[in-house]
N, C-alpha and C positions, 0 to 999 in steps of 0.2 A: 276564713274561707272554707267551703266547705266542695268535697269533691264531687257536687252535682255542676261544678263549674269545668269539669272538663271536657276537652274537645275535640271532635276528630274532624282533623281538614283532608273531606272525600274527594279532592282533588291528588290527592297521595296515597289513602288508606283505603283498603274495599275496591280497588280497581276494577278487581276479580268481578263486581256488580255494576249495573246498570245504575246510572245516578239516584235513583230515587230509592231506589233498592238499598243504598248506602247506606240512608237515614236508618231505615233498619238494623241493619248491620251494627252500625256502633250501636243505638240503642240495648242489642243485645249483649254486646259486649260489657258494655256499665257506661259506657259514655254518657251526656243528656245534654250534650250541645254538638251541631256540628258546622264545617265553615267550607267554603269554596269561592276561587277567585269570580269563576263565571258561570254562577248558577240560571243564566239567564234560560239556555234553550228550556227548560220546566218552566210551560208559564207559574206565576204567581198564586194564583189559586189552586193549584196541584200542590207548589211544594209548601203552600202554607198546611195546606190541609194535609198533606203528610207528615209535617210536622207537629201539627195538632194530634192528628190520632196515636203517632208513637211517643208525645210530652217530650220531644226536643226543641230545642233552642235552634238559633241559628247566629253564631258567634258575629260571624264577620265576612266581607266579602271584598273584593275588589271592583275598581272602577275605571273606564277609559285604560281597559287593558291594551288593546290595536289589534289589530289582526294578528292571531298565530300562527296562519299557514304562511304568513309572510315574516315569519320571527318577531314579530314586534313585543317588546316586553312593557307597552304603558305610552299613553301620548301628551303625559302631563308636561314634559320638557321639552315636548317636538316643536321647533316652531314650524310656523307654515300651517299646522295639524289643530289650531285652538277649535275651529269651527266644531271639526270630528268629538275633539274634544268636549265643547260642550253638549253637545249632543247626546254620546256616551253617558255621559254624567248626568243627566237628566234623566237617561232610561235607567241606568241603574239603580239613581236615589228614591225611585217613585218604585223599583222593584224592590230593595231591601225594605223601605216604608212597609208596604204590604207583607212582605212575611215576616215584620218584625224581629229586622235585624239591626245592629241600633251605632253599627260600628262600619263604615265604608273608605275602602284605603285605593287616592288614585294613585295608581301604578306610574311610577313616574319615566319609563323608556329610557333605552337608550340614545343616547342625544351624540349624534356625531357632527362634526364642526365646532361650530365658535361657542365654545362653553360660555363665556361672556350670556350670548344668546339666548343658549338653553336656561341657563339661570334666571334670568328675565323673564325666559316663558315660565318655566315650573312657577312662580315667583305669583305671575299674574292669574294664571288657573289653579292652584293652590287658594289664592285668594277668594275668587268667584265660585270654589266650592265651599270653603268655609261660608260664603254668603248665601249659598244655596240652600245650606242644612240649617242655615237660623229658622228658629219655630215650627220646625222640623223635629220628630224623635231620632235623628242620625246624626253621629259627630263624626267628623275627618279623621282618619288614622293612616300617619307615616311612620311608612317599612323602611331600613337600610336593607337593603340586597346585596352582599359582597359582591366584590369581581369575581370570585372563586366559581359562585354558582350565575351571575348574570355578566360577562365581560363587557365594559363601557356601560355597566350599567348609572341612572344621573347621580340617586339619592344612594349611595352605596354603605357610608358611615353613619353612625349612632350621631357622631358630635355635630355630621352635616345636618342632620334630622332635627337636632334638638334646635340648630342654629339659625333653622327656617321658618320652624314650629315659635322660637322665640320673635321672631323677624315678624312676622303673616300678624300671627293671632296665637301667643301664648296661654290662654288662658281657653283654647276653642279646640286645639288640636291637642290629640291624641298621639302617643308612640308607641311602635311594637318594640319588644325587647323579644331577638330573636337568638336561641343557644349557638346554632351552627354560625349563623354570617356574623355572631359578637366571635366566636373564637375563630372563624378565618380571617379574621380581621385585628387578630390581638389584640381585642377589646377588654377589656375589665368587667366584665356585667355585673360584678358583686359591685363595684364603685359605682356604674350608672345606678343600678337599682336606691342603691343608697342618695342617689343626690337627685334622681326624679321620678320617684315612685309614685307621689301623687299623679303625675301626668302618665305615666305607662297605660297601656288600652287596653292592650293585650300583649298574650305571651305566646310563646311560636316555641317548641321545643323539640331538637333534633341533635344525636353527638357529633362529635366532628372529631377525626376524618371521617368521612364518607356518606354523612346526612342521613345515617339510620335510624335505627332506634335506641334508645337510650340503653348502655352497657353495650356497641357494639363500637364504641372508640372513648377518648381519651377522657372526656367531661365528666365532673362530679358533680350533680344535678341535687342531692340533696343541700349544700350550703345556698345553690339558688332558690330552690323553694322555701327553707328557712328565710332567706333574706326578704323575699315575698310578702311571705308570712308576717314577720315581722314590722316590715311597714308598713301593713295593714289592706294591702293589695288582694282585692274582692271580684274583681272581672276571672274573664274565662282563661284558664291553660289550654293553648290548642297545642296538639299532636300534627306536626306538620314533617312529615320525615318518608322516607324512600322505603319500605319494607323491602326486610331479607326473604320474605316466605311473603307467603298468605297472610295477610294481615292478624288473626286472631292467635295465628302463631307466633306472634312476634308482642305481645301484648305481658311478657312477664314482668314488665316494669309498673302495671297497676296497683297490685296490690301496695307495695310499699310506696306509691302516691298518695291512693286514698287513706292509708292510713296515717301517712303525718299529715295530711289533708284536714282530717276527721281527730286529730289527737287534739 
């Protein structure tokens, strides 16, 4: 793997600019790929073609987020919501198609009531998305969100993740392995990484306490990019974390990425 695979998720970083202005931003910074849940407001020929002239990538995006002026975090396990749901998922997969993003994760909400329910729902729209992206350049990719940062969030653990992904269509979905919500979750991520690194999608990197940036809490991030590394893990690293400053000032952890990146 080489560190043109890394990522700035302008949903978090570059705030300070205007969305398209973001692509810039990381570009300048060293980045060459970047990611957002809801890049929608830019139509499709804007943020293609921004990402064409500055040679970025566009990692990964979210799908059937819900409304966030109504907190909603994802309608994949709402029921009642499939209709919305596919809907969403329709407009999103024909927008990531176009700017050649090749990785769409539906947000799975928070599901209040009869878990039973939700499960059945996430279960059957999970489904009909994986059936969507056939023949399609887009695969499915499921996030675990801890409680920490989503409360009642549906899909919240790694082992729920892999145990759906197994269930649906193993062999179609994708996982994010993500630093913060594996260690608010006293996950293992050296052992997940080791038992399904073939299926990993993408990688989400943030320390934890406090979802900053890397060196401003507890995580030791190089044995995860070694272990990465090592089992041969070629998708993108995104940068998904809360900056303490201005983004560019908070960027000291680059160099020694790219270089065991590039070693």
């Amino acid at each position: 793997m080489s560190s043109s695979r890394l990522s700035a998720h302008i949903g978090y970083l570059y705030g300070e600019f205007p969305l398209l202005e973001r692509v810039n931003a990381a570009r300048r910074a060293g980045f060459s790929a970047v990611e957002h849940p809801n890049p929608m407001a830019i139509p499709a020929r804007e943020m293609r073609a921004r990402l064409e002239e500055q040679g970025m990538a566009f990692a990964q995006m979210a799908a059937a987020t819900g409304d966030g002026a109504r907190g909603e975090k994802g309608l994949t396990a709402l029921p009642g919501r499939e209709a919305d749901f596919r809907d969403a998922l329709a407009r999103s997969l024909d927008y990531a198609e176009a700017i050649g993003c090749p990785l769409l994760h539906p947000m799975a909400g928070v599901a209040e009531g009869d878990a039973a329910r939700a499960a059945d729902t996430y279960r059957a729209n999970l489904r009909h998305a994986v059936e969507q992206c056939r023949g399609r350049p887009v695969r499915i990719l499921v996030e675990a969100i801890s409680e920490a940062a989503v409360p009642g969030y549906f899909m919240s653990r790694l082992e729920q993740a892999v145990a759906m992904a197994d269930e649906i269509a193993p062999d179609e979905i994708l996982l994010l392995a993500d630093t913060f919500h594996a260690a608010a979750n006293g996950t293992d991520l050296l052992a997940f990484i080791g038992a399904q690194a073939p299926r990993i999608g993408h990688v989400h990197i943030a320390d934890h306490p406090g979802r900053h940036e890397p060196g401003t809490g507890n995580l030791a991030f190089e044995p995860v990019l070694r272990a990465l590394l090592a089992a041969g893990y070629g998708r993108a690293i995104g940068f998904e974390y809360i900056p303490t400053a201005a983004t560019d000032a908070t960027l000291s952890w680059m160099a020694a990425w790219k270089d065991l990146l590039n070693a």
